[in-house]
Every structure is written in C-alpha cells, then in structure tokens.
N, C-alpha and C positions, 0 to 999 in steps of 0.2 A: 504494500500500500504506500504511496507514496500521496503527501502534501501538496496541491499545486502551489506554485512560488508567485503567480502572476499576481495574486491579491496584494499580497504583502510589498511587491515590489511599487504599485500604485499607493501605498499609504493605508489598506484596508486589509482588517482581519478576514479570514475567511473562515471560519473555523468546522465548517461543515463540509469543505471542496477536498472531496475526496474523488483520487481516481485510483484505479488499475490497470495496471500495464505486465502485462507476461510476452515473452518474446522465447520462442522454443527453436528457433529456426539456426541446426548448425553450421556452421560454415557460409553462411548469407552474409553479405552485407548488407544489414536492412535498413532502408532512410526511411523515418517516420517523417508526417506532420502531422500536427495536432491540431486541431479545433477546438478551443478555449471556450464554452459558451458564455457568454456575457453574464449571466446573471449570477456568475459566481460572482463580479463585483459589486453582488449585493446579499450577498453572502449565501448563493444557493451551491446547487454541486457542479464540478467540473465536470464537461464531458468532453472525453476526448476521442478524436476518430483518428486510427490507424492509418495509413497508407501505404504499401510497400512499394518494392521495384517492381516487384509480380507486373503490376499493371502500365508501369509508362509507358510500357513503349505500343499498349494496346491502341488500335483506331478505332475500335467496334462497338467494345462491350461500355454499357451506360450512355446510348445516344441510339438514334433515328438514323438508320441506315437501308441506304438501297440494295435492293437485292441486284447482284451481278446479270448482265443480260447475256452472259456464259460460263459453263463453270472453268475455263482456261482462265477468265475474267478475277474470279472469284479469290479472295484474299483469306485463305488458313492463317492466323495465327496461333502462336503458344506462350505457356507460362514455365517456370522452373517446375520441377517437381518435388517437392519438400522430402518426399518419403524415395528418393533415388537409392536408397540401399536397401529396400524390399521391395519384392516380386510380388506383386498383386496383377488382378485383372482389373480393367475399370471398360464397363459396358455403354454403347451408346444404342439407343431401338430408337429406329425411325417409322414406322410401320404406315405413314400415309405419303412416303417417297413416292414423285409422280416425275415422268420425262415423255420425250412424246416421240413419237415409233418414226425413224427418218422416211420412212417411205408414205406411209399414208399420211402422218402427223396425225390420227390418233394419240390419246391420250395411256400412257404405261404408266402403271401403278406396282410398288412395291413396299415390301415389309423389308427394311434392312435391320442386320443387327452387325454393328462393329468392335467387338473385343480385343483390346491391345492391353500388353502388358509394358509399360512405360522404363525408360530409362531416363534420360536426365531432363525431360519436356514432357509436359501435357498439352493437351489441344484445348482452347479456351473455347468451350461450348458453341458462344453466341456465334464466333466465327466460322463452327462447323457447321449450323443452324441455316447460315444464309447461305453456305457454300450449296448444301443438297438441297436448300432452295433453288438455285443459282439452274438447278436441272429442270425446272418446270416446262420453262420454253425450249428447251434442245433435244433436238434430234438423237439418237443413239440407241446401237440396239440393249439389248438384255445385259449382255454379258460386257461389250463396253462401258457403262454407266457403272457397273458394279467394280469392276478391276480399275477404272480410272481414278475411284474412291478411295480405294486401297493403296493404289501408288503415292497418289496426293499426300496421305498420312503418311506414308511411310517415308517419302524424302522428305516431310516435314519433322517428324518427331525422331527419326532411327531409333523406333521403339526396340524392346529387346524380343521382342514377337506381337504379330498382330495377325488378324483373323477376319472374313467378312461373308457375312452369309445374305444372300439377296433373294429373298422369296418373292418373283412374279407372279402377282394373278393372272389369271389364264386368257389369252386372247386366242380364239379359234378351238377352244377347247384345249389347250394344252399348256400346262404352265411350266416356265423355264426358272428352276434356284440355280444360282450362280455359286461357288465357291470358292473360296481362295487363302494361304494364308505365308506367311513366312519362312515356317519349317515346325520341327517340333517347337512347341511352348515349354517354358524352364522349368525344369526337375524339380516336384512338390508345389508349383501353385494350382490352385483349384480352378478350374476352366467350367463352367456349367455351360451343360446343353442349349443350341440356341432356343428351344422352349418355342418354335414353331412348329407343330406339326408337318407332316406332309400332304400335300393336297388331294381331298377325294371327291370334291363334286357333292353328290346327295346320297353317297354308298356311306 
C-alpha cells in the first residue's frame, strides 16, 4: 500500500488517498502512468490507472476502426506475452466467418477454431477480429481462406505451435473442413478437441 505524495506536495493532507500498485511482470521494463483523480485534493481516494508498453505501439485496440477492404490489407498486431516460459494453448472460435466463393460471389460461411501455443507474442484480439472480418468481401476458395489465416499468424507471432481447423457449411450439399497445423504440439500441454462435430445433414 502505498501513500499518494500528490496531496501533500500541494499543501493538503490526504489522509484517506490510498492506492495499490503490484507489478509481477519479470524481466519487462514497464513504464507506468498514473491518473491522479482530483478529488483526492479534497481529500477522497486516489485512483490510479496503469498503463504499460503492452499497448503503445497498438493502432487498433480502444478506437473506431475500418475494416480492411482485403485481408493482404489487413493489419495483425501483437502484445508480449507475460507467461513466455509456459506452454499453454490459448483458443480463438470464430464460428460466423463469412468470405464469398471467387466464382459465383456467393456468400461462404465458416466455423473457424485457431489454437496456438504462444512463445514470446500474443495476437491482440481486436486486430484479429477485423482481420477475419477483412474476409467478408473476398473472393477465395475453402481451403485458401483457411491456410492464409494460419500463415498470417504464424509469421506474425512464430508461435511454438499452432493449429486451425475450418469447418464449411455445405454449398451443393457437400461440406469442405480444412486443416492444418505446424507439426506436433509440445510435450504435456493439453490441446482439446476442436469441439465441432462432423457434419450430417438431418441423419
């Protein structure tokens, strides 16, 4: 628990402006700012808001953003990953991914699931969000859309393994799942089923 100094340095006690501050992050060099709220100069609580590197150098996340009008367009970004000395899986489900079929321009619709297990980068959500947006208007077939996705992440983050499974709904009666992954996943993490079945119609 620490004291804020700001009252005092003004000429005013504060004797209620308490804040908390924990910092766990090894090997970071983390630049804070704080947010003083004013009304501690009147003698209520400090409140202080964090901010680290994680996010300068992001353009996406916390603001009104156009979606790319292709996804070569489309801008991935990434954040450090705090936990880079354990092997975890971290899951992304898209499951109402839509691109449109380059031949008729039909509308393709997909369930995606993308499991990577992270090494020193994470993918910062918002930016993957606009990116599989970014596929609404383009053209491509099944299995293009699905492996472009995987590349994209992968020279983005050089995860330590990553995975993607693309489940087509059925155009002409026949659905195409895509697959793809890196190689084996590291020895003892736990990888769960992608938890979509397989497709049967009305059997």
């Amino acid at each position: 628990m620490a004291y804020a100094q700001t009252c005092a340095a003004r000429g005013r006690a504060c004797q209620n402006a308490v804040g908390i501050l924990e910092i766990t992050f090894a090997e970071i060099d983390v630049r804070v700012k704080f947010k003083i709220h004013i009304s501690c100069l009147f003698g209520g609580r400090v409140y202080i808001q964090l901010m680290s590197h994680y996010t300068d150098n992001l353009t996406q996340l916390g603001g009104g953003n156009a979606v790319a009008s292709d996804p070569a367009l489309a801008v991935l970004e990434r954040v450090p990953n705090p936990h880079s000395d354990v092997d975890y899986v971290a899951r992304f489900t898209a499951p109402e991914f839509t691109s449109l079929c380059p031949v008729t321009g039909q509308p393709d619709f997909a369930h995606l699931v993308i499991d990577y297990v992270p090494g020193e980068w994470l993918v910062e959500s918002k930016s993957l969000k606009l990116f599989l947006t970014s596929f609404r208007n383009h053209g491509a077939f099944h299995e293009d859309c699905t492996i472009y996705i995987a590349k994209r992440l992968k020279e983005l983050l050089d995860p330590r393994w990553l995975r993607i499974g693309g489940f087509w709904y059925p155009r002409g009666g026949i659905p195409i799942d895509v697959f793809w992954q890196t190689g084996e996943a590291p020895k003892g993490v736990y990888v769960p089923d992608f938890g979509v079945p397989s497709y049967r119609g009305r059997g």
